[in-house]
C-alpha positions as CSV (number, residue, x, y, z in Angstrom):
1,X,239.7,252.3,52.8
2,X,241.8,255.3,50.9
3,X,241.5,254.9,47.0
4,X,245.4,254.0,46.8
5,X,244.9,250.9,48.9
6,X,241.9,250.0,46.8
7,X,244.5,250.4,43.7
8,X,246.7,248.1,45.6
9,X,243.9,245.4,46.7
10,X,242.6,245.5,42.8
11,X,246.1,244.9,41.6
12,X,246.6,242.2,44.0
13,X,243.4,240.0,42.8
14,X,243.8,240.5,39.4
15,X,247.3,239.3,39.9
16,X,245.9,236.4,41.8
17,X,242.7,235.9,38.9
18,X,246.0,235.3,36.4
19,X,247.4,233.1,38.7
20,X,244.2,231.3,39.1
21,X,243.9,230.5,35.2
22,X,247.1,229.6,35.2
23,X,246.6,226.8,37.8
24,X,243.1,225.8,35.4
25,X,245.0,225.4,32.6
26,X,246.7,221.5,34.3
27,X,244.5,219.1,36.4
28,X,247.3,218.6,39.1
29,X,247.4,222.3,39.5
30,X,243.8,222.9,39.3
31,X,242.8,223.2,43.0
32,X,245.9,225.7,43.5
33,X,244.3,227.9,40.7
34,X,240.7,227.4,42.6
35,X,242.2,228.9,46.0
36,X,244.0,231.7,44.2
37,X,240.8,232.5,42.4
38,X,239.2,232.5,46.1
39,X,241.5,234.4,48.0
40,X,241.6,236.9,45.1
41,X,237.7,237.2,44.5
42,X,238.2,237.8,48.5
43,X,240.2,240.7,48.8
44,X,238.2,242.4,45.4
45,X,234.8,242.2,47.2
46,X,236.4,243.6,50.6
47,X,238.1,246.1,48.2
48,X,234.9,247.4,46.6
49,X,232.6,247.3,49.3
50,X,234.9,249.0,51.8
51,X,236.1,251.6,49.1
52,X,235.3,255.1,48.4
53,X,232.2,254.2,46.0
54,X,230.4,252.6,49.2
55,X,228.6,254.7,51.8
56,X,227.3,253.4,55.0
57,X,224.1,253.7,53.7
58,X,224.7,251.0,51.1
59,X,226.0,248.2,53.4
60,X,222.9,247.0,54.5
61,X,222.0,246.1,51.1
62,X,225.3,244.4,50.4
63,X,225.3,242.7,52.9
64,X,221.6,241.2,52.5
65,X,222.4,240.2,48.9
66,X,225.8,238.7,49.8
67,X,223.7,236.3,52.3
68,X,221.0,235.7,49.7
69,X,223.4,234.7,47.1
70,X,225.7,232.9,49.4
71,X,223.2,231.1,50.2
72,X,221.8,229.9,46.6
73,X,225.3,229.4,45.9
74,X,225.6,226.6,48.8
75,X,222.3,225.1,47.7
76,X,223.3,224.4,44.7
77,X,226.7,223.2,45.2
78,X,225.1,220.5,47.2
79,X,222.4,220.1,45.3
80,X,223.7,219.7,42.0
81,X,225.8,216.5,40.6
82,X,229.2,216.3,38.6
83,X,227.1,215.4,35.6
84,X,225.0,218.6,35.9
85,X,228.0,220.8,35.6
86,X,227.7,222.0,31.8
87,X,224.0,222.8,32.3
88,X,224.9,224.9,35.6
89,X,227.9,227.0,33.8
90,X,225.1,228.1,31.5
91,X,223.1,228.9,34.0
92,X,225.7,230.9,35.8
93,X,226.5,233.0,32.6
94,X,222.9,233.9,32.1
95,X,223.5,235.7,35.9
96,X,225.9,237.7,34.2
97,X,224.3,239.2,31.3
98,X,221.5,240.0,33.2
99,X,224.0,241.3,36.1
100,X,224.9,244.0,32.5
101,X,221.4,244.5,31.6
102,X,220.1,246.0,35.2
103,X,223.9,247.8,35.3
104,X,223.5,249.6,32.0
105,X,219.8,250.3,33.0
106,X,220.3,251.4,36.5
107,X,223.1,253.8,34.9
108,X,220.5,255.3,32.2
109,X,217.9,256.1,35.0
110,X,220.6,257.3,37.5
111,X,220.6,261.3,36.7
112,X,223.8,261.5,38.9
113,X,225.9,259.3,36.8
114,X,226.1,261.9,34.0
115,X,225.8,265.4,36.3
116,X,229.5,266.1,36.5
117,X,230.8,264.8,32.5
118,X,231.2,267.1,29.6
119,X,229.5,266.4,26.7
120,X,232.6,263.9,25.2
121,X,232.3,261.8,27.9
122,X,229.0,261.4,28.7
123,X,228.7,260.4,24.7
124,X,231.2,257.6,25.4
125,X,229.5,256.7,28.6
126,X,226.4,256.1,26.8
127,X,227.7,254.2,24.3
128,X,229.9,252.2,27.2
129,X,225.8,251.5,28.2
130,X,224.3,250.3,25.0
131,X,227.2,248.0,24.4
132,X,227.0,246.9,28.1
133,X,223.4,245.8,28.0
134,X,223.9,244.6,24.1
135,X,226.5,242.3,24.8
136,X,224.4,241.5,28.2
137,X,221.5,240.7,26.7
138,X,222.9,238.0,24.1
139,X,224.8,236.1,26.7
140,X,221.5,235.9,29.1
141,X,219.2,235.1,26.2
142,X,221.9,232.5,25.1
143,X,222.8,231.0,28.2
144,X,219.2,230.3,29.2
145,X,218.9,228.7,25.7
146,X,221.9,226.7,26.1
147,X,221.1,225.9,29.6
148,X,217.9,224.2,28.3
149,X,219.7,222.5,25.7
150,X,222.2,221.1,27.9
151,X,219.7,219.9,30.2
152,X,217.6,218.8,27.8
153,X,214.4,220.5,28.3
154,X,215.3,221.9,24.7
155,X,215.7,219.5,21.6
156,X,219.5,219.9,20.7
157,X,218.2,219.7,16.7
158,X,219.5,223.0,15.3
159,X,216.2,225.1,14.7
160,X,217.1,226.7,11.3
161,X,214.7,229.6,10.0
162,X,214.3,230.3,6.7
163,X,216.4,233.6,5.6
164,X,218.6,233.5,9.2
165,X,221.4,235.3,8.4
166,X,219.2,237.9,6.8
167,X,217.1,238.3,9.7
168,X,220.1,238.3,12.1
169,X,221.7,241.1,9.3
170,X,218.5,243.4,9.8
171,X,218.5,242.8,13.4
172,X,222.5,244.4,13.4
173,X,221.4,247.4,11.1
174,X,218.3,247.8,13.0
175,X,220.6,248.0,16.4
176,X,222.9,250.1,15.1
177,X,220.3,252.5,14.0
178,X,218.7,252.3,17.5
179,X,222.2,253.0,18.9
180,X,222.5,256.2,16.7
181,X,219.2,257.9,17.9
182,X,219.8,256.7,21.7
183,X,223.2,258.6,22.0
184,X,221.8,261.7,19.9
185,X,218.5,261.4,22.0
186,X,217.7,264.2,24.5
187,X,217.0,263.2,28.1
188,X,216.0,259.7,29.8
189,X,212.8,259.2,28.0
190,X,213.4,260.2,24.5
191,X,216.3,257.4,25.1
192,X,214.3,254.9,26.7
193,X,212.5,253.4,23.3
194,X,215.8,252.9,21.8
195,X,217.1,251.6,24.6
196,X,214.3,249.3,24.9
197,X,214.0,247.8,21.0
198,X,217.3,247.0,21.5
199,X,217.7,245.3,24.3
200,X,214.4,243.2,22.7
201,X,216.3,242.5,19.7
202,X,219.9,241.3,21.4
203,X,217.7,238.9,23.5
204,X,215.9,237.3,20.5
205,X,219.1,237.4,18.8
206,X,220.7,235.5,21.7
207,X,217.4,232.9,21.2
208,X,217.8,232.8,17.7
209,X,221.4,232.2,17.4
210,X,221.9,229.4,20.2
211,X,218.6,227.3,19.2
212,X,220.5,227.1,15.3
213,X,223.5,225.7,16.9
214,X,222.9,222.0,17.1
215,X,224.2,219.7,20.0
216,X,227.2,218.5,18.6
217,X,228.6,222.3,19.0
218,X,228.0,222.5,22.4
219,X,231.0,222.6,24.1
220,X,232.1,225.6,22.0
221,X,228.6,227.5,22.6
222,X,229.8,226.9,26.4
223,X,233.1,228.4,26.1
224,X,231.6,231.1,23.8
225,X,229.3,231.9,26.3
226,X,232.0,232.0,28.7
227,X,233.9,234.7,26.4
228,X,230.4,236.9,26.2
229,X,229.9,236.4,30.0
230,X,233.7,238.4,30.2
231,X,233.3,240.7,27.9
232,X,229.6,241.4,29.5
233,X,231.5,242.2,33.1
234,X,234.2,244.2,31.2
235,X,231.3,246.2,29.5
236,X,230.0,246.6,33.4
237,X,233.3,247.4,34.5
238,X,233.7,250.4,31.6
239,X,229.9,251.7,33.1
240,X,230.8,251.5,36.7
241,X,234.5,253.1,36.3
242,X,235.5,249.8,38.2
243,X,239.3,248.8,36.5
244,X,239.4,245.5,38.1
245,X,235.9,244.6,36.7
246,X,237.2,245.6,33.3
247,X,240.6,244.0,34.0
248,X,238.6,240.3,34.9
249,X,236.1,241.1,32.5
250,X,238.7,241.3,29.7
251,X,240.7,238.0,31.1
252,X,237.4,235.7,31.0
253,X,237.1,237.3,27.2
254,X,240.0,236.9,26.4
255,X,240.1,233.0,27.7
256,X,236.7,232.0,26.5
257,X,237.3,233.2,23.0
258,X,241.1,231.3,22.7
259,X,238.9,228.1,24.6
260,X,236.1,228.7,22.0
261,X,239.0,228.5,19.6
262,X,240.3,225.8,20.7
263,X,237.4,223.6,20.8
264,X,236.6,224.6,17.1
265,X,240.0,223.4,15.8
266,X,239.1,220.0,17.8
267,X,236.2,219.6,15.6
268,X,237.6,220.8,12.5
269,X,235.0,223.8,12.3
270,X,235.3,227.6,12.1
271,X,234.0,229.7,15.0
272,X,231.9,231.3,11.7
273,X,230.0,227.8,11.0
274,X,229.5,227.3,14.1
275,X,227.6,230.6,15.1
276,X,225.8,229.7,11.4
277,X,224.7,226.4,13.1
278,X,223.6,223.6,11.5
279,X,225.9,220.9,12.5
280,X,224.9,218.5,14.9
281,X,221.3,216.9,15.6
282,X,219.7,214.6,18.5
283,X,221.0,211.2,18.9
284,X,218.7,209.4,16.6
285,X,218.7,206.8,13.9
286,X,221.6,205.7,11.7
287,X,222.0,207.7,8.8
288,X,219.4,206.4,5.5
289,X,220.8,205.1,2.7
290,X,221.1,207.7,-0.1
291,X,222.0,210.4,2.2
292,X,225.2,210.9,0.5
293,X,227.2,209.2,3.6
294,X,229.5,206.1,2.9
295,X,227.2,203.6,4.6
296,X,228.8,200.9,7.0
297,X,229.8,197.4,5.7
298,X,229.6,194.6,7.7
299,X,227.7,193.4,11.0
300,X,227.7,194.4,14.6
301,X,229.1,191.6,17.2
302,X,227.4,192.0,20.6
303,X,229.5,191.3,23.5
304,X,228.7,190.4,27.6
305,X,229.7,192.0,30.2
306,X,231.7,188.5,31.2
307,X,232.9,188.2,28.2
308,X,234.5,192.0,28.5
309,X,236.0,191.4,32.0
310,X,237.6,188.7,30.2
311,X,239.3,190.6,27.4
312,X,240.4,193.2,30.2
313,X,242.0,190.3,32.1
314,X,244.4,189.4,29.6
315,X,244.9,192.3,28.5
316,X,248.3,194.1,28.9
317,X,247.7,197.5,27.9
318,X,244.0,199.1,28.0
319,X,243.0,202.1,26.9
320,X,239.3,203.9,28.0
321,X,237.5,206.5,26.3
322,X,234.7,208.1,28.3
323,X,232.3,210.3,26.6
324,X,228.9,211.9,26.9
325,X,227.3,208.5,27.5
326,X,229.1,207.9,31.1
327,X,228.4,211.4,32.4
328,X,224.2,210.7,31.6
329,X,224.8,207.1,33.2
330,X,227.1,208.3,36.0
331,X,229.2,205.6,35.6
332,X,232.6,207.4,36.3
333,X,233.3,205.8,40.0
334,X,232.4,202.5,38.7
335,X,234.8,203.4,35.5
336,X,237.4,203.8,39.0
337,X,236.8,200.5,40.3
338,X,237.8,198.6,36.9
339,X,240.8,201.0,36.4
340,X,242.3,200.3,40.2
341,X,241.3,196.1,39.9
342,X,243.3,195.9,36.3
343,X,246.2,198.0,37.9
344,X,246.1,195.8,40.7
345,X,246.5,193.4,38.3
346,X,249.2,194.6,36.6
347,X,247.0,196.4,33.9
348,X,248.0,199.3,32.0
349,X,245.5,201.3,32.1
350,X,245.0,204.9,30.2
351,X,242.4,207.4,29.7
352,X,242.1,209.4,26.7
353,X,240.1,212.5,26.6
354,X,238.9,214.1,23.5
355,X,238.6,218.2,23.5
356,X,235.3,218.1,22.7
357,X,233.9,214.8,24.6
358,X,230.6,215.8,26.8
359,X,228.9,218.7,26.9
360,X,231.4,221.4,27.8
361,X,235.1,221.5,27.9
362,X,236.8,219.6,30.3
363,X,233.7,217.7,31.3
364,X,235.7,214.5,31.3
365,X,238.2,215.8,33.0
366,X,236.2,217.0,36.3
367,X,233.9,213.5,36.1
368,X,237.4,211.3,36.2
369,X,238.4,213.6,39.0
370,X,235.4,213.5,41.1
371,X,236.3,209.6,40.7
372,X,239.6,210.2,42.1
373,X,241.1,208.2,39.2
374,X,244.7,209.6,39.0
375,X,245.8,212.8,37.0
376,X,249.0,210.5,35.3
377,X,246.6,208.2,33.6
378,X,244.6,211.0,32.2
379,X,245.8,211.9,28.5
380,X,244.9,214.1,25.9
381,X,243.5,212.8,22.2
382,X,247.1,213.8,20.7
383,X,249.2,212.3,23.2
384,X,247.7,208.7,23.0
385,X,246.8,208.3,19.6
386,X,249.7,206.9,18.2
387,X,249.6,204.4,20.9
388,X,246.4,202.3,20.1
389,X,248.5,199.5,17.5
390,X,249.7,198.6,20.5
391,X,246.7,198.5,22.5
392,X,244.6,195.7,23.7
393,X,241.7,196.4,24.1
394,X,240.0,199.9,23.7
395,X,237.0,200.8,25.7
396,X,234.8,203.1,24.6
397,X,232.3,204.3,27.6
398,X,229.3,206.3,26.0
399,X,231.1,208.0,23.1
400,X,230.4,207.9,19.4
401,X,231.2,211.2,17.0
402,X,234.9,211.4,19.2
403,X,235.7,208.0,17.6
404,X,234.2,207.7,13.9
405,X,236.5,206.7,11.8
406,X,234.1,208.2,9.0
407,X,236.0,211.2,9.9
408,X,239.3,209.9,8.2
409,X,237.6,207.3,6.2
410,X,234.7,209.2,4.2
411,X,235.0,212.9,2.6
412,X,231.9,213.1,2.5
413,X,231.0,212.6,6.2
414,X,229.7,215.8,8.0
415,X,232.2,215.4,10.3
416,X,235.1,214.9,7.4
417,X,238.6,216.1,9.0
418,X,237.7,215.9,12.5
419,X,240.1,214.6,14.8
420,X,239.3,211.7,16.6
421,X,240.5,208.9,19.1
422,X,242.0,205.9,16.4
423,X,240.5,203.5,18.6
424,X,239.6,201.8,15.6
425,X,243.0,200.4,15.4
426,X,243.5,199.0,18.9
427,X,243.3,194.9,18.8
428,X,240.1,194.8,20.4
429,X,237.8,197.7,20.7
430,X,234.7,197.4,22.8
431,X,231.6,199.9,22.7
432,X,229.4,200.6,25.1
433,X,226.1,201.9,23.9
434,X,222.1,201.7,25.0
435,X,221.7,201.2,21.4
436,X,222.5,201.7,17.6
437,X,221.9,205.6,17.6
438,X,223.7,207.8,16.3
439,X,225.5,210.6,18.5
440,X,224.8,214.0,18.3
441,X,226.2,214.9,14.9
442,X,223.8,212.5,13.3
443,X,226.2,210.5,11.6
444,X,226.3,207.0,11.4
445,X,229.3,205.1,13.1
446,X,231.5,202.0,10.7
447,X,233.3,201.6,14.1
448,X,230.6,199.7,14.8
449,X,230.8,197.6,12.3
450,X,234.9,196.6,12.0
451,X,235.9,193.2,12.5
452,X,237.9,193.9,15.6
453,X,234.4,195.7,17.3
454,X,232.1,194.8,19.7
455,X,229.2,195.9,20.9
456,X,228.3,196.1,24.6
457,X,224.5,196.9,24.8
458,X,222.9,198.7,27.6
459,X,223.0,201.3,30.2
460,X,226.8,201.8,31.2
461,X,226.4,202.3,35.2
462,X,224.7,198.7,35.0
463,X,227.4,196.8,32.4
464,X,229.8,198.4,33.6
465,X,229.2,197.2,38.0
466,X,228.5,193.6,36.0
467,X,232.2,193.9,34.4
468,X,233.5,195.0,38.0
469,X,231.6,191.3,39.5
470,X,233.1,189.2,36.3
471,X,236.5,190.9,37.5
472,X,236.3,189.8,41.0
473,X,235.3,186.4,40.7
């Protein structure tokens, strides 16, 4: 393949990789945007391994890995559940800074890289290759921390060390330092040691600042570590003289950061705090008295499951929030049998989705689509929240921090400001917990306690197929 048709087939992707987000951005267009981002990850492998970089030599190799990875790939897209999702896309941004690392290292060793650049630009290539394993080394430190978190292998309590931001201060100076003798160094092993403490350093870094972010944050550190992963193949793209590498390097960036954005202003925090960490504990008790917290008045009313298929019988309009607690129970096709019986009934039945419900964005949104409940029931937090006056009944399905009213009703609530689902102010709410924990921020919930509240105790798979029996009898 001539270089000019490579040009073309690189343009064409990364045409098609816009297209693709594009189609991500709506659920009804979401599988479009999936084939474009196929068909255009298609032609950009073809490109690459049938363009001028590639001898014949090399496509033995290529080919063997391709198999090996296609094959992992299939595995694991059997293998893994729905639910597992947020855990995986950690996973699969760890594969990417470590993709930068062995780059940026296999272009130090390589004495051919450099043979035919003047001086300029072999400076600005090795700077292109510290950055490139820097920025590499955070996001596969970070996503393997995050993986564990999401997975929970790793407590989601924010591990806070004393002095943090000065030890994450001298860690920057010391880098920079590092990055100073390794450009000025003279040959492969003089610039090996710097190479080295710093690539040490970015992947305790990457530890250090992910196990301080606590599990309420999680969905941003996912769509952070999205923007690093980008940024990491754009670093990649800069060492391999690759444009379209650079090009869909710079478009996952780009989109992580305004997602990580995004996410933040859902929560009411600053992408600052949240790299600080801090906010957001394991599920645990309520909060103690003299905490500082306005504590709940008032007494929980448990409710059965009989008694809920009840309330959802006469109700005319319904509206169902799913969070974390449903994905862990895997409750979401159940969730799809009580939403088609009530319509069938002449329910009106409505989901609303909060930004940051679950543990990475959108995780609601691919759960209620496995489920095949349909895209024109599915809202966002903003468009339904004027709506709950007139609701019936609200159900809440495994969420808790989404729909505190402390956030509105207590300025001194860690979670003061944050927007949240009003479900509060529906006729009826129901809440369906395991118990009276509180969710991941580790603040207490006076939902639970309102006059208009019940409780529905238990794990939300099995209440849940209970409330689908009460509703066929």
């Amino acid at each position: 393949m001539t270089a000019s048709l490579s040009t073309v087939c690189y343009l064409a992707a990364t045409i098609l990789f816009i297209l693709c987000l594009g189609g991500l951005s709506d659920q009804e267009t979401s599988r479009r945007g999936n084939l474009y981002g196929i068909v255009g990850m298609t032609i950009a492998v073809l490109a690459t391994v049938l363009g001028t970089q590639v001898t014949a030599t090399g496509y033995p190799y290529i080919l063997g890995a391709m198999v090996v990875g296609a094959c992992i790939g299939l595995y694991a897209a059997r293998i893994v559940k729905m639910t597992q999702m947020p855990e995986l896309v950690a996973l699969m941004h760890s594969l990417v800074g470590l993709a930068a690392m062995l780059v940026g290292y296999a272009n130090f060793i390589d004495p051919a890289v450099a043979a035919t650049m003047t001086p300029a630009e072999n400076t600005i290539h090795e700077i292109e290759m510290y950055l490139g394993v820097l920025i590499g080394a955070v996001t596969f430190s970070g996503s393997v921390i995050a993986f564990g978190k999401l997975s929970a292998r790793i407590s989601g309590k924010p591990m806070l060390l004393p002095g943090r931001h000065w030890i994450n201060l001298t860690g920057l100076v010391v880098v920079l330092y590092y990055g100073y003798a390794f450009v000025n160094a003279h040959g492969v092993a003089e610039a090996m040691t710097p190479l080295i403490v710093m690539t040490v350093i970015a992947l305790l870094f990457g530890v250090h600042m992910v196990m301080a972010i606590g599990g309420a944050d999680m969905p941003v550190v996912v769509s952070m570590l999205n923007s690093y992963s980008g940024w990491a193949a754009a670093a990649t793209g800069f060492m391999l003289s690759n444009d379209l590498l650079i090009v869909t390097g710079a478009l996952v960036g780009s989109s992580g950061a305004i997602l990580s954005y995004i996410m933040c202003r859902a929560m009411n925090r600053n992408f600052i705090s949240v790299i600080a960490g801090g906010f957001g504990t394991d599920s645990g008790a309520p909060a103690a008295k003299g905490s500082g917290q306005v504590q709940p008045a008032g007494e929980v009313q448990p409710i059965q499951a009989s008694e809920t298929a009840e309330m959802l019988k006469e109700a005319k309009n319904v509206i169902i929030v799913p969070g974390y607690g449903m994905a862990v129970a895997q409750a979401q096709h159940t969730v799809q049998e009580i939403t088609k019986a009530l319509r069938e009934k002449g329910v009106n039945v409505r989901f609303g989705i909060h930004p940051v419900a679950g543990r990475m964005p959108g995780h609601m949104n691919v759960l209620l689509a496995e489920a095949k409940v349909p895209y024109d029931i599915v809202f966002e937090m903003d468009e339904l929240n004027d709506d709950f006056p007139d609701t019936d009944v609200a159900m809440v399905i495994g969420a808790n921090d989404i729909v505190n009213p402390a956030a509105q009703e207590d300025p001194t609530s860690p979670i003061a400001g944050m927007p949240v689902l009003e479900v509060w102010k529906a006729k009826h709410s129901i809440v369906m917990k395991r118990s009276m924990a509180s969710g991941y921020a580790g603040v207490d919930n006076p939902l639970f306690y309102k006059d208009n509240n019940r409780m529905l105790f238990g794990d939300a798979k099995k209440m849940l197929d209970e409330v689908m029996v009460a509703l066929k009898s």
